[in-house]
N, CA, C and O atoms as CSV, one atom per row, in Angstrom:
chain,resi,resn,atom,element,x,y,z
A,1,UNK,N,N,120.578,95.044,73.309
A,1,UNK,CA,C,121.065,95.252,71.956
A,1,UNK,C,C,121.445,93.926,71.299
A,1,UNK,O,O,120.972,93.518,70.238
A,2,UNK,N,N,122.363,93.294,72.060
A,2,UNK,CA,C,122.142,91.886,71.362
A,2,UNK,C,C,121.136,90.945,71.326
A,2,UNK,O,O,121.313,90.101,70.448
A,3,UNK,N,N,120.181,90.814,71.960
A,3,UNK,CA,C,119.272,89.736,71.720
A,3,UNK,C,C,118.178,90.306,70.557
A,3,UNK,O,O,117.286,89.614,70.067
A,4,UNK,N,N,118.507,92.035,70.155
A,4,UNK,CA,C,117.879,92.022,69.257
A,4,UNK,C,C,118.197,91.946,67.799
A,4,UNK,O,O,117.434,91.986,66.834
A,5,UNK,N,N,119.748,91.804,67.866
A,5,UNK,CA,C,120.598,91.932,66.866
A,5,UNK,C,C,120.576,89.731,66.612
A,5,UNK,O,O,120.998,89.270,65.551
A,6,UNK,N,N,120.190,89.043,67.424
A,6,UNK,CA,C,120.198,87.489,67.628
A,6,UNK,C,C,118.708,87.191,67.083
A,6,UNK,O,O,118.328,86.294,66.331
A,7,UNK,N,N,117.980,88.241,67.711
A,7,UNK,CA,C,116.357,87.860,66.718
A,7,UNK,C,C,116.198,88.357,65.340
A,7,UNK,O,O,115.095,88.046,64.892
A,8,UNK,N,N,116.837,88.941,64.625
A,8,UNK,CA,C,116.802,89.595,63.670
A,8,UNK,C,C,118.212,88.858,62.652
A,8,UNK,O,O,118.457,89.305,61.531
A,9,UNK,N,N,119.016,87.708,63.266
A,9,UNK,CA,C,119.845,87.552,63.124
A,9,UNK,C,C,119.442,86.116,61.304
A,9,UNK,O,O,119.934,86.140,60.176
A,10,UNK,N,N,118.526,85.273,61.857
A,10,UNK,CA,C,118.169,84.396,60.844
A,10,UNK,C,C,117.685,85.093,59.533
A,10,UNK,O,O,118.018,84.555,58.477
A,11,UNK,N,N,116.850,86.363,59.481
A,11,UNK,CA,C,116.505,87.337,58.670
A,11,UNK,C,C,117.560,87.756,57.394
A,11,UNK,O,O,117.407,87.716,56.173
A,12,UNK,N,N,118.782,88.205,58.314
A,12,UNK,CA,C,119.913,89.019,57.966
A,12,UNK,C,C,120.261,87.466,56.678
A,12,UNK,O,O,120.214,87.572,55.452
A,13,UNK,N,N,120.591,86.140,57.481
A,13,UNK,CA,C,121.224,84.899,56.603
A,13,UNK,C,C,120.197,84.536,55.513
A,13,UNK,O,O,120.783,83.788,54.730
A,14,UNK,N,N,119.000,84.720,55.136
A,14,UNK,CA,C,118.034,84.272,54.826
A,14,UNK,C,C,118.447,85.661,53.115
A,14,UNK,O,O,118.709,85.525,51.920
A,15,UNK,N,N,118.274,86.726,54.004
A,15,UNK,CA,C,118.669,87.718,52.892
A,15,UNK,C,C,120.345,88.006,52.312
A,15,UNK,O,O,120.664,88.801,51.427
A,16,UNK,N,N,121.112,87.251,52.975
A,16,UNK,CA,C,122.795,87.334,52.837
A,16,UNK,C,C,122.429,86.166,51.553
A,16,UNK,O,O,122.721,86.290,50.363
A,17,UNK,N,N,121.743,85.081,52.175
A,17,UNK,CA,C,121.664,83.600,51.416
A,17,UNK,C,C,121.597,83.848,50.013
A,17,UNK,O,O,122.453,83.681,49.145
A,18,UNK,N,N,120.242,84.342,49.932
A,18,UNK,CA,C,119.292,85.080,48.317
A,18,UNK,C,C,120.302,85.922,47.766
A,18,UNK,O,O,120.652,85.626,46.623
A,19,UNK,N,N,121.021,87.197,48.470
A,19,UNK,CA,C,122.294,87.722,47.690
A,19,UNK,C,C,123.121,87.261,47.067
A,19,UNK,O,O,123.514,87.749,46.008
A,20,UNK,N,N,123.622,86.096,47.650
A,20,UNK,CA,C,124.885,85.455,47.214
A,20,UNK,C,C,124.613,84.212,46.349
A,20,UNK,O,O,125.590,83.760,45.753
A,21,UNK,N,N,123.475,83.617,46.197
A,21,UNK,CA,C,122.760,82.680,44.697
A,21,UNK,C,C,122.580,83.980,43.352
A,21,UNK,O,O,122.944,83.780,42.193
A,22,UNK,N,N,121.988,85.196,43.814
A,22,UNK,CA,C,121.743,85.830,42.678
A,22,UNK,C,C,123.270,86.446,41.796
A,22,UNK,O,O,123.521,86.600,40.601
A,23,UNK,N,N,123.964,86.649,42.902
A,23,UNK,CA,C,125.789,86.945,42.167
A,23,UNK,C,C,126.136,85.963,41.658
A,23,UNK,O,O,126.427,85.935,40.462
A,24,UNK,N,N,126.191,84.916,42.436
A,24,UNK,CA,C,127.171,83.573,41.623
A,24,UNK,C,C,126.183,83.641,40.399
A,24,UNK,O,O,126.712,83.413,39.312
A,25,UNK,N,N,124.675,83.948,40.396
A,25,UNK,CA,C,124.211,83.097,38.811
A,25,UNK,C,C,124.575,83.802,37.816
A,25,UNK,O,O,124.620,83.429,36.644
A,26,UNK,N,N,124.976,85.329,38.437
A,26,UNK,CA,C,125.079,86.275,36.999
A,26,UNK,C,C,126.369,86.469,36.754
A,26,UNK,O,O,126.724,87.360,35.983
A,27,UNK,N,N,127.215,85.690,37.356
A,27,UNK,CA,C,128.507,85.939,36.908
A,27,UNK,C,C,128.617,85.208,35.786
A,27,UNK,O,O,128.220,84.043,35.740
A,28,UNK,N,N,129.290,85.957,34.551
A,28,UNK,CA,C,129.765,85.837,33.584
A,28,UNK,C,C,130.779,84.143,33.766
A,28,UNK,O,O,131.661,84.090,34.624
A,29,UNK,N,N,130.452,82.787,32.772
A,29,UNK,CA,C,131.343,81.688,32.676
A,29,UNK,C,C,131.745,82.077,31.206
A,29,UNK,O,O,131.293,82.971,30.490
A,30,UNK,N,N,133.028,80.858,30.892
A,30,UNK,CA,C,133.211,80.590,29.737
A,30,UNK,C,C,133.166,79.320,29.836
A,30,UNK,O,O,133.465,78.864,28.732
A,31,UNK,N,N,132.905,78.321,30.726
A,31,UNK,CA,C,133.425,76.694,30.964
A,31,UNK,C,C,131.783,76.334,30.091
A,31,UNK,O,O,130.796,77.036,29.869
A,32,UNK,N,N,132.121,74.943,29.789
A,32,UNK,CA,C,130.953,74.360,29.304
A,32,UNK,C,C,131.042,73.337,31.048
A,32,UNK,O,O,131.762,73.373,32.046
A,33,UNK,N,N,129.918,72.572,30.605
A,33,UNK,CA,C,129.575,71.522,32.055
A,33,UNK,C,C,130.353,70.829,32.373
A,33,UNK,O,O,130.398,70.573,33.576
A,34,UNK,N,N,131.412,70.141,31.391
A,34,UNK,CA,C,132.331,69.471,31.703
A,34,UNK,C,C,133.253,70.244,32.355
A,34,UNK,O,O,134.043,69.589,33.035
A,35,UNK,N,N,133.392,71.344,32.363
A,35,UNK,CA,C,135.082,72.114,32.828
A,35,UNK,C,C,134.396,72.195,34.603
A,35,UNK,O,O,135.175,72.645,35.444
A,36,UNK,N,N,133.429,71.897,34.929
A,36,UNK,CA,C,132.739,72.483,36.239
A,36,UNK,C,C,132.937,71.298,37.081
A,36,UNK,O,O,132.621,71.395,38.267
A,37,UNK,N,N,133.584,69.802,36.485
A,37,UNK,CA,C,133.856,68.491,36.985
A,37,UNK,C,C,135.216,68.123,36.932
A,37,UNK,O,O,135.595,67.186,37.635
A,38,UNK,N,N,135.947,68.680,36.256
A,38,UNK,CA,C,137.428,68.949,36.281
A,38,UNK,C,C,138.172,68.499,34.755
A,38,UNK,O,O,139.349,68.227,34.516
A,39,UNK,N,N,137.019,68.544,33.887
A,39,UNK,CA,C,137.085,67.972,32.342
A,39,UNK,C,C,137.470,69.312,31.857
A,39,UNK,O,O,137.651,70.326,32.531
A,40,UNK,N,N,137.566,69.156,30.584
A,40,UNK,CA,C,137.371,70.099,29.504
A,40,UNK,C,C,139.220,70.471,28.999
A,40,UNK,O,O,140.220,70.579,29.707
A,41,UNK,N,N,139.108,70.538,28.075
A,41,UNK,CA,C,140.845,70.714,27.524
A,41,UNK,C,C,140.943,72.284,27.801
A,41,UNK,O,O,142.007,72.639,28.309
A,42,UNK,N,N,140.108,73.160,27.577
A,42,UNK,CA,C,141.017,75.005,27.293
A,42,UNK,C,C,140.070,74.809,28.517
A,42,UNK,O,O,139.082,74.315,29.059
A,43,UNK,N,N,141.328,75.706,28.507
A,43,UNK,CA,C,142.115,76.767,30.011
A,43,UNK,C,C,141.910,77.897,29.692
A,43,UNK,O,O,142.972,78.481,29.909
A,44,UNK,N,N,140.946,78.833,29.170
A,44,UNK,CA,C,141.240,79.848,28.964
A,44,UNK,C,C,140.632,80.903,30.300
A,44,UNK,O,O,139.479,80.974,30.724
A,45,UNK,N,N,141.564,81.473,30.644
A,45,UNK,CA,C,142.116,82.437,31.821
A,45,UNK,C,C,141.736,84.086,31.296
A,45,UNK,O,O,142.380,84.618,30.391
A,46,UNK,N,N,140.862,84.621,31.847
A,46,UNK,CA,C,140.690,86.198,31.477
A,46,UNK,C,C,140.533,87.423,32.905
A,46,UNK,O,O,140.080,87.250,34.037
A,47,UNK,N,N,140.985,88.368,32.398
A,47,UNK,CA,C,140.849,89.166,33.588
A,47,UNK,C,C,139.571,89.860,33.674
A,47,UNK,O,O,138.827,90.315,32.806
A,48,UNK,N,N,139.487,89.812,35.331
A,48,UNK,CA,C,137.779,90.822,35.211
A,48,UNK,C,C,137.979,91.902,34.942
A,48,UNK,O,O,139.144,92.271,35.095
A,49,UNK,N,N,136.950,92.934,34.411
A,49,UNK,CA,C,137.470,94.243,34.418
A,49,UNK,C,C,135.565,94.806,34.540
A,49,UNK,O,O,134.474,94.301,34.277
A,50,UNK,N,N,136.083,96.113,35.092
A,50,UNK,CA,C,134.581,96.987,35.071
A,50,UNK,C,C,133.518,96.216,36.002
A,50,UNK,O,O,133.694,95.861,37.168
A,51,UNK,N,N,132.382,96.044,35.211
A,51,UNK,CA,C,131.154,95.662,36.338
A,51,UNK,C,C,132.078,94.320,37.064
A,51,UNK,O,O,132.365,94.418,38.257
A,52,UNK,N,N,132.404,93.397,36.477
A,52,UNK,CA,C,131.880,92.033,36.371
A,52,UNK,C,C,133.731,92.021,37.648
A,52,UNK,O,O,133.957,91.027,38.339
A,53,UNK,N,N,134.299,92.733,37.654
A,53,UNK,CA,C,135.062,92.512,38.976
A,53,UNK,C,C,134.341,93.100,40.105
A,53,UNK,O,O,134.639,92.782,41.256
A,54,UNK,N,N,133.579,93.788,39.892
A,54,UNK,CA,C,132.659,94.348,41.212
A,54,UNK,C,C,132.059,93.287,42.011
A,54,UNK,O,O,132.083,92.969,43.200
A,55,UNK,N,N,131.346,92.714,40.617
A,55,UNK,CA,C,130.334,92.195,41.341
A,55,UNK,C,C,131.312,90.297,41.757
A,55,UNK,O,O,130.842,89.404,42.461
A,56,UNK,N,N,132.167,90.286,41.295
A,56,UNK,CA,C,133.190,89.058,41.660
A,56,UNK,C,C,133.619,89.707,43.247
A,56,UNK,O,O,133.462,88.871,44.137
A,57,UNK,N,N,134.052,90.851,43.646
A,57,UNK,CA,C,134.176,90.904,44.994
A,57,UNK,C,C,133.183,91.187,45.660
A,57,UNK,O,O,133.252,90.931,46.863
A,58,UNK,N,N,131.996,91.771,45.158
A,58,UNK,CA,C,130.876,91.978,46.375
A,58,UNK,C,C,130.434,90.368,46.461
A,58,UNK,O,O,129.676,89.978,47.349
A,59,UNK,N,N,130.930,89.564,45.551
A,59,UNK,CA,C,130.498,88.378,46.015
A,59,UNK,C,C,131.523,87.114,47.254
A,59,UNK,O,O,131.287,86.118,47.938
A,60,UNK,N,N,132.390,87.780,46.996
A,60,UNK,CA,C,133.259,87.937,47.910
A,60,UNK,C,C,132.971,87.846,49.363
A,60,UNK,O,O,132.891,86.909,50.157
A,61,UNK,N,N,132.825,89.314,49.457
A,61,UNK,CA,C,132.395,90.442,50.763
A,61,UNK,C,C,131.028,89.646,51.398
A,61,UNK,O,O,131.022,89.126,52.513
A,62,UNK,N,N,129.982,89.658,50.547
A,62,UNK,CA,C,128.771,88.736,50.584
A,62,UNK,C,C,128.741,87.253,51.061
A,62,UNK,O,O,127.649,86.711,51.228
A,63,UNK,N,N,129.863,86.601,51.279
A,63,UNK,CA,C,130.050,85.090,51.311
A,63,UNK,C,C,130.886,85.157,52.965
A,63,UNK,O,O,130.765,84.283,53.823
A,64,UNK,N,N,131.705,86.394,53.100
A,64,UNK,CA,C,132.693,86.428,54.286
A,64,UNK,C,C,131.280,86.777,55.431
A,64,UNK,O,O,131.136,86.293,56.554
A,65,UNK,N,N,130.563,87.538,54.881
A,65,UNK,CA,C,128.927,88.233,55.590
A,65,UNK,C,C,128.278,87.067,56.347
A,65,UNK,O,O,127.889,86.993,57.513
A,66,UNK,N,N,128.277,86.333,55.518
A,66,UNK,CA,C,127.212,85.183,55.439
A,66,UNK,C,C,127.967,84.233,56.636
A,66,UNK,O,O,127.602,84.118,57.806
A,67,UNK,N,N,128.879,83.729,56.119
A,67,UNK,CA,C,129.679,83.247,57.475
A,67,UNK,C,C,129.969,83.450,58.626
A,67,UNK,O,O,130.046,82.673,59.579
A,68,UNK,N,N,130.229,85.113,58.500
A,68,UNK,CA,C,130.453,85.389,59.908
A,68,UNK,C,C,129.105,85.311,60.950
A,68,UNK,O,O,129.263,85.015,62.134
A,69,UNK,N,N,127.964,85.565,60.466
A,69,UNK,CA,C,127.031,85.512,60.384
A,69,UNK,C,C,126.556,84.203,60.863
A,69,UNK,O,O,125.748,83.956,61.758
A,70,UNK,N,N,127.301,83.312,59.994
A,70,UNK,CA,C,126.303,81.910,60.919
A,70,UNK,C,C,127.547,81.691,61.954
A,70,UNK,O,O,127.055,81.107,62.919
A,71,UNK,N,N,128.593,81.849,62.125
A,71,UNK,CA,C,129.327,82.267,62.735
A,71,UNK,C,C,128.900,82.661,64.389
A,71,UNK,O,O,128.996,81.925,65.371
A,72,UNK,N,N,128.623,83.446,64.352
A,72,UNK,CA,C,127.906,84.664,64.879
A,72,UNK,C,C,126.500,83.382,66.122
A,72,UNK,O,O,126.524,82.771,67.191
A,73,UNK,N,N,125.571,83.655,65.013
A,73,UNK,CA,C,124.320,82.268,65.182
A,73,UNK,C,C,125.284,81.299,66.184
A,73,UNK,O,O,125.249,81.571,67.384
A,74,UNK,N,N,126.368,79.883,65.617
A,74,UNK,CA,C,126.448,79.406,66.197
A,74,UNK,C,C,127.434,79.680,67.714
A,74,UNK,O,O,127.905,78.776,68.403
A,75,UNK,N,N,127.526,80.671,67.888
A,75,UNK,CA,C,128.243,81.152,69.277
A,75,UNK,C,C,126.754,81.305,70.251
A,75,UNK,O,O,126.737,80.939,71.427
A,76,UNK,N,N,125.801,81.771,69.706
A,76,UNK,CA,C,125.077,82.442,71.177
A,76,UNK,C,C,124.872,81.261,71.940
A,76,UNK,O,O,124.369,81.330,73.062
């Protein structure tokens, strides 16, 4: 059971990987390029609500995946 869960294991990161580029891109910013370098004067702070907190914790959940995961990889 494990060596098939270890061959199937690079698969799983490969498709965790592609999940977690396609969340971060569609998450909703307000920063221009400068605020992403530690520039920019407003601060403006909003709460998620509806889809866009979903998909802020499945990206979450998706990132803890991914780790444990290589995690995982670098133990065998």
């Amino acid at each position: 059971m494990l060596t098939v869960i270890l061959n199937i294991l690079p698969y799983i990161q490969i498709f965790l990987a592609i999940l977690m580029v396609i969340l971060v891109l569609i998450q909703q910013t307000e920063s221009d390029a400068g605020g992403s370098f530690g520039g920019g004067a407003n601060a403006n702070f909003h709460t998620r609500r509806g889809g866009e907190k979903l998909i802020f914790y499945f990206t979450i959940i998706i990132s803890i995946l991914f780790v444990v995961s290589v995690l995982v990889d670098l133990w065998q």
